[in-house]
C-alpha positions as CSV (number, residue, x, y, z in Angstrom):
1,X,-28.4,22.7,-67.1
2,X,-29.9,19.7,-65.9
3,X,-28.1,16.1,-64.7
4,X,-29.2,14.4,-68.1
5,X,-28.2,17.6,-70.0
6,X,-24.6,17.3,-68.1
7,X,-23.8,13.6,-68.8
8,X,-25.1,13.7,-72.2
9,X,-22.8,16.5,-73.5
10,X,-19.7,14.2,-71.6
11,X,-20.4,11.1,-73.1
12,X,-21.8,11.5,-76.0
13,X,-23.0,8.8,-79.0
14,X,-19.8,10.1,-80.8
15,X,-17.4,10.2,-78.2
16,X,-18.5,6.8,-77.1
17,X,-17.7,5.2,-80.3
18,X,-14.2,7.1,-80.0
19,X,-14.2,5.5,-77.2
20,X,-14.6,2.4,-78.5
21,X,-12.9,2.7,-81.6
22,X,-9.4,3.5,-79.0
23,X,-10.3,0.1,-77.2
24,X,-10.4,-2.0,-80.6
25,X,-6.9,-0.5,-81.7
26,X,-5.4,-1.0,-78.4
27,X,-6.5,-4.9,-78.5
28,X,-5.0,-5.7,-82.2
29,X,-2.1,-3.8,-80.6
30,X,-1.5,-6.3,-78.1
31,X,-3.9,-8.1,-75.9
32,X,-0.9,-7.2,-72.8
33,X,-1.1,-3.7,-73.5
34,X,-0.7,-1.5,-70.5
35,X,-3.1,2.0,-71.0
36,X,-1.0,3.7,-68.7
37,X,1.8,3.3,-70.6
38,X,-0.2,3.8,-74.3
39,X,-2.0,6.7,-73.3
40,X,1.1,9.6,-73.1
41,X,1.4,12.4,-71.0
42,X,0.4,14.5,-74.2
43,X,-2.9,12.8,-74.6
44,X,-2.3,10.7,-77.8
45,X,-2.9,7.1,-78.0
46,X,-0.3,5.7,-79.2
47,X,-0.6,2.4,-81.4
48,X,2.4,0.9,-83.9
49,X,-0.1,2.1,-86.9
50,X,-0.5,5.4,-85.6
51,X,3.2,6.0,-85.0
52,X,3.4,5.2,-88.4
53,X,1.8,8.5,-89.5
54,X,4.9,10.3,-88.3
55,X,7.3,11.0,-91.1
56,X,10.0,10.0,-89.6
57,X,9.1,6.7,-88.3
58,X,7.4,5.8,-91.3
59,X,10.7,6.7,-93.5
60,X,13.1,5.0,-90.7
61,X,10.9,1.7,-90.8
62,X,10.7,1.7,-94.3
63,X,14.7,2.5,-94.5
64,X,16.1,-0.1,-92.7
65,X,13.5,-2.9,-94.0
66,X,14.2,-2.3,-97.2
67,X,17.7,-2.4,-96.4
68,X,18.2,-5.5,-95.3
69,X,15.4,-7.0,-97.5
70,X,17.3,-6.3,-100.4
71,X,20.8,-7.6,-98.6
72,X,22.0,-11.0,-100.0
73,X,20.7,-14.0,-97.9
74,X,22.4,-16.4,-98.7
75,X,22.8,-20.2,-97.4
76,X,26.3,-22.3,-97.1
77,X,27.6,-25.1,-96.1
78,X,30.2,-25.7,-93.1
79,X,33.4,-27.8,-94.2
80,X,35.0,-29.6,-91.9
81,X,38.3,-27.5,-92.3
82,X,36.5,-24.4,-91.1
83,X,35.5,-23.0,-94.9
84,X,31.9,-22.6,-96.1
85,X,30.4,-23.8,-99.6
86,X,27.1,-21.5,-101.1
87,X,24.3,-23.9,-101.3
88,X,22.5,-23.4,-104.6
89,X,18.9,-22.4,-104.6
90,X,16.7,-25.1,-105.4
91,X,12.8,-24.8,-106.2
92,X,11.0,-27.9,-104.4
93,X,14.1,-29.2,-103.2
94,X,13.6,-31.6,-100.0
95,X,13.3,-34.9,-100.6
96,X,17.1,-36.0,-100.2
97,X,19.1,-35.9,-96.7
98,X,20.0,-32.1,-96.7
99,X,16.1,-31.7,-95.3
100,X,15.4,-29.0,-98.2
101,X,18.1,-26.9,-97.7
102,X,18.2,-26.0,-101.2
103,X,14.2,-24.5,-101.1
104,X,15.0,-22.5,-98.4
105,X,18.0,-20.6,-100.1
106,X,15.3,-20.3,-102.5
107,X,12.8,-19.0,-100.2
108,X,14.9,-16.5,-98.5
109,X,16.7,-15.3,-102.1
110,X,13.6,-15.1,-104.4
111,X,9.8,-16.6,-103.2
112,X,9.2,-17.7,-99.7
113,X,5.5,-18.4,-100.6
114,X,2.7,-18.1,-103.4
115,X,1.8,-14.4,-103.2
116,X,5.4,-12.3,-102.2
117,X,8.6,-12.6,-103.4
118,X,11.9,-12.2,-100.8
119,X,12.1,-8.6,-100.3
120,X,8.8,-8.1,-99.9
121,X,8.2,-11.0,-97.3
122,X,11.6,-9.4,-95.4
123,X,9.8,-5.9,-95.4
124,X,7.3,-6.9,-93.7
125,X,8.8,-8.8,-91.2
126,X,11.1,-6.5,-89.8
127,X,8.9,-3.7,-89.8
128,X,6.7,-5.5,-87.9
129,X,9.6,-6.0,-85.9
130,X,10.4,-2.6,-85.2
131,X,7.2,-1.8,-84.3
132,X,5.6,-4.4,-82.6
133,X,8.8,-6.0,-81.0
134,X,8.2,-9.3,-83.0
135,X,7.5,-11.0,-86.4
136,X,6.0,-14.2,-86.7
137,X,5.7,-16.8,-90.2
138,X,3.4,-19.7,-90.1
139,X,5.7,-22.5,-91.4
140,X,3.8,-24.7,-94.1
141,X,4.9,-28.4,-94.6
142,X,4.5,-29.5,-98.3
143,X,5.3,-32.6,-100.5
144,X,9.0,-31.8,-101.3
145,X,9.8,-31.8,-97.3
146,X,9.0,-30.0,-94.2
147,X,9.2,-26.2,-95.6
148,X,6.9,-25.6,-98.5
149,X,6.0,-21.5,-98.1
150,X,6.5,-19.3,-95.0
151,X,3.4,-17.4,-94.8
152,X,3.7,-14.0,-92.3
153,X,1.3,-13.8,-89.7
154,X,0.0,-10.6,-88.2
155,X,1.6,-10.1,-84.4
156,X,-1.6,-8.5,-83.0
157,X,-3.6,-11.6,-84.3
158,X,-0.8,-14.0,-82.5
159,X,-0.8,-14.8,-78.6
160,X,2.3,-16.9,-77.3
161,X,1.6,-18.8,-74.3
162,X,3.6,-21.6,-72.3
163,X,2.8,-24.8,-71.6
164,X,3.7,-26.4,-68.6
165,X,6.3,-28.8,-70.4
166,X,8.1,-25.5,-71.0
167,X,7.7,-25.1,-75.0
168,X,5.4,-22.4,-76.6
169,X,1.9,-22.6,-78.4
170,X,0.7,-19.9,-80.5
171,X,-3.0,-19.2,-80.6
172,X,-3.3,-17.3,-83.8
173,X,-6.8,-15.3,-84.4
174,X,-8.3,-16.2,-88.2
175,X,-9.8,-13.4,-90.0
176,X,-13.1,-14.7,-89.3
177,X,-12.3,-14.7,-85.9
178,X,-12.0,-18.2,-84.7
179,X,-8.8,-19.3,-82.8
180,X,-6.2,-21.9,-84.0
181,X,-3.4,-23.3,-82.1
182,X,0.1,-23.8,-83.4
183,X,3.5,-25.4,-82.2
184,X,6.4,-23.8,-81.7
185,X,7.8,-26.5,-84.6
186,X,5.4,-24.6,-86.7
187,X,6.1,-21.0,-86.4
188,X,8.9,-19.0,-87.5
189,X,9.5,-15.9,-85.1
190,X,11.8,-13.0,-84.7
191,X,11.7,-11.3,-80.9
192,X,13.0,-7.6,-79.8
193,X,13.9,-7.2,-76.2
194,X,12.1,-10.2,-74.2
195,X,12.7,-10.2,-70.4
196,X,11.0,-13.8,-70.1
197,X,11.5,-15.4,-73.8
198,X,7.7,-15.3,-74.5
199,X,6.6,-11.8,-74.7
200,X,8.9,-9.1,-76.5
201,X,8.6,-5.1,-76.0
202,X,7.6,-3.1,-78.5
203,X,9.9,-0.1,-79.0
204,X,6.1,1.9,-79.8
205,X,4.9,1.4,-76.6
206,X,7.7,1.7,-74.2
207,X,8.8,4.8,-76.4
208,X,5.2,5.9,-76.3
209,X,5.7,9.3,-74.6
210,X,8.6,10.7,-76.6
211,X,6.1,9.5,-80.3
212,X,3.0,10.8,-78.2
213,X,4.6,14.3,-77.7
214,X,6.1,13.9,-81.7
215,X,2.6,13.1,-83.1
216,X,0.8,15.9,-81.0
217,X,3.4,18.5,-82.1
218,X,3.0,17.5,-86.0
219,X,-1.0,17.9,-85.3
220,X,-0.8,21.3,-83.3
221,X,1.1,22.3,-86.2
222,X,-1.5,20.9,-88.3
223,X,-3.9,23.0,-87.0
224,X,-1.7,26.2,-86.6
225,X,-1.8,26.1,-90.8
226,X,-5.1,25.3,-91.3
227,X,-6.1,28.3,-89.2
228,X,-4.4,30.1,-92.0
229,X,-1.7,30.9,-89.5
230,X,-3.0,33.9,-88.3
231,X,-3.8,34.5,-84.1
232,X,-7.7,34.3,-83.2
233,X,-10.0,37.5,-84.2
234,X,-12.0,39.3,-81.5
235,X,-14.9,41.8,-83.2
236,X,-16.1,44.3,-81.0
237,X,-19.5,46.6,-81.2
238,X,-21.3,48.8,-79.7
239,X,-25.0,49.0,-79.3
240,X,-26.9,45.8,-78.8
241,X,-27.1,42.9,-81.9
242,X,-29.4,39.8,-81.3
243,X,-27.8,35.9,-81.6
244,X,-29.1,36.1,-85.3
245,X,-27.0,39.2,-85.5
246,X,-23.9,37.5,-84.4
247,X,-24.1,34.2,-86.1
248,X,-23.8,36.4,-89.3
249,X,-21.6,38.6,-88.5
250,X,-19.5,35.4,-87.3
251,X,-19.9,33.8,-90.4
252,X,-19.0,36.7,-92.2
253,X,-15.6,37.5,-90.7
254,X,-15.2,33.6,-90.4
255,X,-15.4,33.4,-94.5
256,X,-12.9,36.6,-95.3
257,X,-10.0,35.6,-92.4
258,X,-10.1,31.7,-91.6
259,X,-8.0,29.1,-93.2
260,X,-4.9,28.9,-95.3
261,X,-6.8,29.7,-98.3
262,X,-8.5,32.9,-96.9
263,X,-5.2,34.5,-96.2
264,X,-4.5,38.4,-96.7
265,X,-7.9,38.5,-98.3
266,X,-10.0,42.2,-98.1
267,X,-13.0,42.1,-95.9
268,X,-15.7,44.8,-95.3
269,X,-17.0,45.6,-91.9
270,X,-19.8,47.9,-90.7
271,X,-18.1,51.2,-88.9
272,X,-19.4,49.9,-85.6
273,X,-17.3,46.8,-85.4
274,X,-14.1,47.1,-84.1
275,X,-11.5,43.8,-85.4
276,X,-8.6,43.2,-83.6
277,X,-6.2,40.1,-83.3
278,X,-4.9,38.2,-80.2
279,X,-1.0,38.5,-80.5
280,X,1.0,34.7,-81.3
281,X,3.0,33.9,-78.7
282,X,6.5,33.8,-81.0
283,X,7.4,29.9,-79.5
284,X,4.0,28.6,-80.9
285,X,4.9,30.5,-83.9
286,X,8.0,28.3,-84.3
287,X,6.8,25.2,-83.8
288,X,8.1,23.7,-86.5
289,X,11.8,24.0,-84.7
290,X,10.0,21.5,-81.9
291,X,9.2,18.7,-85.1
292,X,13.0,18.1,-85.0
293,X,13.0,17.0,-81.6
294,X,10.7,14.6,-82.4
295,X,12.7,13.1,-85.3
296,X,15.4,12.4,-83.1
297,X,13.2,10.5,-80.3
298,X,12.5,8.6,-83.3
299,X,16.1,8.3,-84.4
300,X,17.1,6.6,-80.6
301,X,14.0,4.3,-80.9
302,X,15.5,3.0,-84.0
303,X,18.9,3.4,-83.0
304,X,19.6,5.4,-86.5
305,X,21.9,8.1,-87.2
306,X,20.4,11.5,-86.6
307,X,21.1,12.4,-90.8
308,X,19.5,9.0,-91.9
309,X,16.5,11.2,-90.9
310,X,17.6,14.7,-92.2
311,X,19.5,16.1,-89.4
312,X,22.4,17.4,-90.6
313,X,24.4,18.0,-87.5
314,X,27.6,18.1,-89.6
315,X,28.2,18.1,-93.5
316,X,31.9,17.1,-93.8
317,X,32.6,14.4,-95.6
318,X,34.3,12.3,-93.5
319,X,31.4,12.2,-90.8
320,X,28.9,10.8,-93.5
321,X,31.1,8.6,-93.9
322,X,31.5,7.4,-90.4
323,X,27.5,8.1,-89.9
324,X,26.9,5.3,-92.3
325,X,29.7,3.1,-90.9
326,X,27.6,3.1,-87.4
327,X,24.4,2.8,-89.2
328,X,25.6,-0.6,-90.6
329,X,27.5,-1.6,-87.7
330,X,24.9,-0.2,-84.8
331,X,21.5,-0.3,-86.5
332,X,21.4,-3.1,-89.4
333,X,23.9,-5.7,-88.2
334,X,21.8,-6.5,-84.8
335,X,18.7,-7.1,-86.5
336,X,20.5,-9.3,-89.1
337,X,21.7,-11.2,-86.6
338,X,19.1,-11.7,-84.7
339,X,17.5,-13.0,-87.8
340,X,19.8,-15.1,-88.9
341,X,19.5,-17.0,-85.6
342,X,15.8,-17.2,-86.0
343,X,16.6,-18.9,-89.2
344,X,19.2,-21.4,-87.3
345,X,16.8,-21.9,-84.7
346,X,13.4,-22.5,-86.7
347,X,14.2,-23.1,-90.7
348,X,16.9,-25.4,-90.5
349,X,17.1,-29.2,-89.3
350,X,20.9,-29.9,-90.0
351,X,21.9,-27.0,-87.4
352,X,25.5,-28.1,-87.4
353,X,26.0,-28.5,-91.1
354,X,24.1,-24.9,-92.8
355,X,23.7,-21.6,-91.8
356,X,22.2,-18.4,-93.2
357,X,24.3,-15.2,-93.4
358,X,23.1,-11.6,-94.4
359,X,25.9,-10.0,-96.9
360,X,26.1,-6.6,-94.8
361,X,29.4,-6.5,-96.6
362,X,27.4,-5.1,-99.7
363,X,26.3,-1.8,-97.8
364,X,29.8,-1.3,-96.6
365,X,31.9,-0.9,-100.1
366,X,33.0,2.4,-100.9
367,X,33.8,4.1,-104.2
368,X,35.1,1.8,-107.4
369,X,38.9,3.2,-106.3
370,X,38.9,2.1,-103.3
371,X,36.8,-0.7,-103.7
372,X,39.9,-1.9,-106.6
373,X,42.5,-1.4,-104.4
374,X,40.8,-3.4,-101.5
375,X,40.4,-6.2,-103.6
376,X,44.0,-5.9,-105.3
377,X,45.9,-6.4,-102.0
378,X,43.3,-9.1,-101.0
379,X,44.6,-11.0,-104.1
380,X,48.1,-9.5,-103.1
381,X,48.3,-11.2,-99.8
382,X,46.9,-14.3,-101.5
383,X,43.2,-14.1,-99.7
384,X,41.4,-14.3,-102.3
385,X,41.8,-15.9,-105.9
386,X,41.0,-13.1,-108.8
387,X,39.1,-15.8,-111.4
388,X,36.8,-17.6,-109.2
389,X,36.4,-15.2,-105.9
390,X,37.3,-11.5,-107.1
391,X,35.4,-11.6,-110.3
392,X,32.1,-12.6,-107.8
393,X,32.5,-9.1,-105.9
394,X,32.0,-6.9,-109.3
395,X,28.8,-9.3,-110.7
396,X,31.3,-11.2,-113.5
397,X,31.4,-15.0,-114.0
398,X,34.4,-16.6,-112.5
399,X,37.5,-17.5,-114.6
400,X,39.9,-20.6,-113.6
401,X,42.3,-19.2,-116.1
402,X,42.9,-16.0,-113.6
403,X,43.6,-18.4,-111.2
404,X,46.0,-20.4,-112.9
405,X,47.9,-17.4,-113.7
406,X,47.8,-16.3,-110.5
407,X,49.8,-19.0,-109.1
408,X,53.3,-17.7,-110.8
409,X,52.5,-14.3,-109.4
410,X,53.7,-12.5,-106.6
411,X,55.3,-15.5,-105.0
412,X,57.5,-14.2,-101.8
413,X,60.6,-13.0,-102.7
414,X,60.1,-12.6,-106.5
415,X,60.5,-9.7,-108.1
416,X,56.8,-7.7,-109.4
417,X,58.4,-7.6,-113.5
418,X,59.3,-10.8,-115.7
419,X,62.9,-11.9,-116.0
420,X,64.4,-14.5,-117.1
421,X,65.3,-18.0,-116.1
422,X,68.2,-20.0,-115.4
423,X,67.1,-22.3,-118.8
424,X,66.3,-19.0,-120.5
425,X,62.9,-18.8,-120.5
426,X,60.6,-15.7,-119.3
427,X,58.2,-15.7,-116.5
428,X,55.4,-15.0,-119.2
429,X,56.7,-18.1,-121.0
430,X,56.3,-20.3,-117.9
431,X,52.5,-18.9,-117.3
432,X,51.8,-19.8,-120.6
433,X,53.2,-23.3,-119.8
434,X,51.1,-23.4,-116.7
435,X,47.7,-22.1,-118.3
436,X,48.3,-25.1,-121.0
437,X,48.8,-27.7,-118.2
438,X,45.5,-26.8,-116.5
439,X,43.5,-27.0,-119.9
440,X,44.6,-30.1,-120.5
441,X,43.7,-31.1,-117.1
442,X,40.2,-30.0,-117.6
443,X,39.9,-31.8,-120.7
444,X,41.1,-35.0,-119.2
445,X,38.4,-34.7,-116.5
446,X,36.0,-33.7,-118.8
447,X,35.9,-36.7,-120.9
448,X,36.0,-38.7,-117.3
449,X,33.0,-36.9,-116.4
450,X,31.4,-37.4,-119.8
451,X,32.4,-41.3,-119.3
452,X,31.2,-42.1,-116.0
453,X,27.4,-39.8,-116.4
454,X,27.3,-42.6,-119.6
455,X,27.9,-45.2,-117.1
456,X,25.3,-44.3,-115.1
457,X,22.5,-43.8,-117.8
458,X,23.2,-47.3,-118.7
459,X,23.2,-49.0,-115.4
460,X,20.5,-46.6,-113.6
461,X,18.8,-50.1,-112.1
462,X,22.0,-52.5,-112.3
463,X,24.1,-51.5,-109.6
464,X,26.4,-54.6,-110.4
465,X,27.1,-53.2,-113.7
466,X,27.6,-49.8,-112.5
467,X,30.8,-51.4,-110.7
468,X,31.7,-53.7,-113.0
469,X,31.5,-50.5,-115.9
470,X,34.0,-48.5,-113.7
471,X,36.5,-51.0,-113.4
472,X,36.4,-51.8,-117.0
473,X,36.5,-47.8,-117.9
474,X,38.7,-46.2,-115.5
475,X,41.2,-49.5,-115.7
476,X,41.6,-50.2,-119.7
477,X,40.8,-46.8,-120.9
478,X,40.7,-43.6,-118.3
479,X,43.9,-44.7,-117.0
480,X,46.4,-45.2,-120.2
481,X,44.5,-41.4,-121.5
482,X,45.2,-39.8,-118.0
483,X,49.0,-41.1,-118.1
484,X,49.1,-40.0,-121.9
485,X,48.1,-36.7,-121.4
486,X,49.3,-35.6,-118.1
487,X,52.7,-36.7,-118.9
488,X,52.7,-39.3,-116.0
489,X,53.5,-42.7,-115.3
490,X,51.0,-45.9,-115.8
491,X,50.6,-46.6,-111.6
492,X,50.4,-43.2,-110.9
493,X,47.6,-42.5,-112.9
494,X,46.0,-46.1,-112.2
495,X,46.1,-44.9,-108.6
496,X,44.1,-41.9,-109.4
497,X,41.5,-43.5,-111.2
498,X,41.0,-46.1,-108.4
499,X,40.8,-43.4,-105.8
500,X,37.8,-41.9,-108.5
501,X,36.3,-45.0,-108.9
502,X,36.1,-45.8,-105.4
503,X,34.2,-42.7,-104.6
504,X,31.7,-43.3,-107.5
505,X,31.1,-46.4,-106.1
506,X,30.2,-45.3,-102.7
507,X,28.8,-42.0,-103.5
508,X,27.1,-42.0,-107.0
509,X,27.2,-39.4,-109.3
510,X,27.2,-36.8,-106.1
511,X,30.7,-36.9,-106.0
512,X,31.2,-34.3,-109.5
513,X,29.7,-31.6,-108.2
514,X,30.2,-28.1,-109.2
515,X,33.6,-28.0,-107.0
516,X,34.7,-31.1,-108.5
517,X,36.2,-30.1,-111.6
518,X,38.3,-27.2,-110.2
519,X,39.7,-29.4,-107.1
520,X,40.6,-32.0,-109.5
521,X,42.2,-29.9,-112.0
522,X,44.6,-28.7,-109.2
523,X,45.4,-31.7,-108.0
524,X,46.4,-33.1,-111.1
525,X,48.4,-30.3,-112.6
526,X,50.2,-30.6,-108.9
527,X,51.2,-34.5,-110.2
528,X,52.0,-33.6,-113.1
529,X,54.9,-30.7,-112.0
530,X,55.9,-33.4,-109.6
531,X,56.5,-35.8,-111.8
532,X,58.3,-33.3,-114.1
533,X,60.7,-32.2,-111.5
């Protein structure tokens, strides 16, 4: 065989454009990548798509993206006494001096952008994530502020680089191949594990030997099932056949013995050939044992529990039940952390004034029982209200009246069952009394409200007569119906009113908001037992 002869069957047209074809993957994969660490000991090249081809990684991706894309994100607001109020999702919202917080609790609950709604946008992002060590979203300014969409841009087509000032451009690769710088203002991004704040490490390709070994065990098993899973065939003759000979007689047993679907079929032979098999060695034969170590290199990568994969290492019940505890705690919480801070960092302007939260406490409730009781010593140990907080956990629309009821219950000291007073009357009697106090507080402030949004209508561009029209409406009228009503005297409800009007007149309308009413309400049934006592 000559020189030309030897080259050519080495590097051939084919295995050139394999060649190629390796080089083009490895460069959407990461224009850093180190070959030495892509290429595994077990000859596989291993790119984030490729190691997607595995079962496991595919299903442990695809597991914990969907699990915290479909966990509530939702946005509050910090109080100044430590609390937190849920901002309301707005669409368009950003013109006023919250900087749009109101579209982004829309974005990150329903549609962060034209073409994918929340969970489909957080799918995406943290698998890329998980495979490619970060996520990235092209932050798009709009008319209602500065976030109009969050559009997700492909890691392999992003390259971070530092400036010398010490913040971050993006160079992002269009589809049709010409480059386009970004700030770091104008990016959204999610790191892994970065040494130097820049460049993150892909769990692929520093966990590229244990997938390389996974993926080449799944394709020699593969191959052991398309051979029909039978050892190789050796034919033996005697006398002398041509090449002619033995091409047929190799495509003969070939057609009769290889291939799943050729399996235990008859074949005839001449009486000179002699077919005998080459004996499986009984570890190759069970190969499909070695599969399972590959799940659980998979399973570490992702820092999962072995059985979120299908390895049952135990079946009692109490260890599922402690395998999904860790899967919360270990495996979902630090992502959604990590995003959550990504949010802080790049979403939101008023940094000391809203933050983002992932619900995890939705993946962690166990069975309705236990759930029930949870919730009943919560209320119990007065933690949580049943109307307005409890009712929120089981998907029903809050009730003040629970609340109000609540107030004569379980007080310390107090026995659990009704009895009666020192004037006679039952506990159940004095709930009743209390539930009628609070609806007549509600009305009062309803007809305020209803006042005062009249007001407004009618003095939208006369901000004299707005003031003038509070005076006139919370002195000669408000105040006489609030003292009326409530059982209280003239100044103390003239007092109220002027501590209403005042705020109006600072404030606007801003000031009844959707807390308003319930505050209120408390407050003045407080009065009103004050003044009674």
């Amino acid at each position: 065989m000559g020189f030309l002869q030897t080259i050519s069957s080495v590097a051939s047209p084919a295995r050139l454009r394999a060649s190629a074809q390796e080089h083009a993957t490895a460069f959407w994969s990461g224009a850093d990548m180190d070959w030495g660490h892509a290429l595994s000991a077990a000859g596989v090249t291993v790119t984030p798509d490729l190691a997607l081809t595995l079962s496991a990684m595919s299903s442990g991706v695809r597991m914990i993206g969907m699990d915290l894309a479909t966990l509530p994100a939702q946005t509050f607001k910090v109080r100044d006494d430590g609390g937190k109020d849920r901002v309301k999702p707005i669409y368009g919202d950003g013109i006023d001096q919250s900087a749009g917080i109101g579209s982004l609790a829309y974005m990150l609950r329903w549609q962060p952008n034209a073409f994918q709604t929340a969970t489909e946008f957080m799918l995406a992002q943290v698998a890329q994530y998980l495979l490619r060590g970060v996520a990235y979203a092209e932050i798009i300014n709009g008319p209602y502020g500065f976030l109009a969409q969050l559009l997700p841009r492909h890691p392999d087509r992003v390259t971070a680089e530092r400036l010398p000032s010490g913040r971050i451009r993006y160079r992002l690769t269009e589809a049709g191949g010409a480059p386009r710088y970004l700030t770091q203002d104008e990016m959204f991004v999610v790191r892994d594990l970065s040494f130097d704040g820049l460049n993150a490490l892909s769990r692929v390709r520093y966990g590229s030997e244990a997938i390389g070994s996974a993926i080449a065990t799944q394709r020699a098993a593969g191959k052991f099932f398309k051979s029909g899973m039978t050892a190789s065939t050796v034919a033996t003759y005697t006398g002398e056949m041509d090449e002619e000979d033995e091409a047929a007689l190799h495509r003969s047993i070939s057609r009769y013995a290889a291939g799943v679907d050729n399996s235990f079929g008859l074949m005839l032979i001449p009486d000179d050939v002699k077919i005998s098999n080459l004996a499986i060695e009984p570890e190759k034969a069970q190969m499909m044992l070695a599969q399972e170590w590959g799940v659980r290199e998979v399973a570490r990568l992702l820092n999962l529990p072995g059985s979120k994969l299908g390895i049952k290492d135990s079946v009692s019940y109490n260890s599922q039940v402690q395998s999904a505890l860790d899967y919360v705690i270990t495996c979902l919480r630090p992502i959604a952390v990590t995003f959550e801070q990504a949010i802080q960092r790049d979403l939101i302007l008023a940094k000391d004034t809203y933050i983002v939260e992932y619900k995890l406490e939705a993946l962690m409730r166990g069975d309705f029982e236990q759930q029930s009781n949870f919730v009943e010593k919560l209320i119990r140990n007065r933690v949580m209200r049943p109307g307005s907080e409890a009712r929120l956990l089981f998907g029903l629309n809050p009730d003040q009246r629970l609340d109000a009821l609540h107030v004569g219950d379980m007080r310390p000291g107090a026995s659990a069952s009704p009895r009666p007073t020192s004037e006679g009357q039952s506990s159940r009697a004095q709930l009743k009394g209390m539930l009628a106090l609070h609806d007549t507080a509600v009305r009062v402030l309803r007809r305020e409200r209803y006042g005062v949004e009249k007001l407004a209508k009618k003095h939208a561009d006369d901000p004299a007569g707005w003031q003038a029209g509070l005076r006139e409406f919370y002195g000669t009228d408000h105040a006489p119906f609030l003292a009326r009503e409530m059982r209280l005297d003239l100044e103390t409800a003239r007092a109220v009113c002027a501590q209403h009007g005042s705020a109006l007149e600072a404030q606007g309308l801003v000031v009844i908001d959707e807390h308003w009413e319930r505050q209120e309400a408390e407050d003045l049934c407080a009065l009103a037992l004050d003044a009674a006592a």
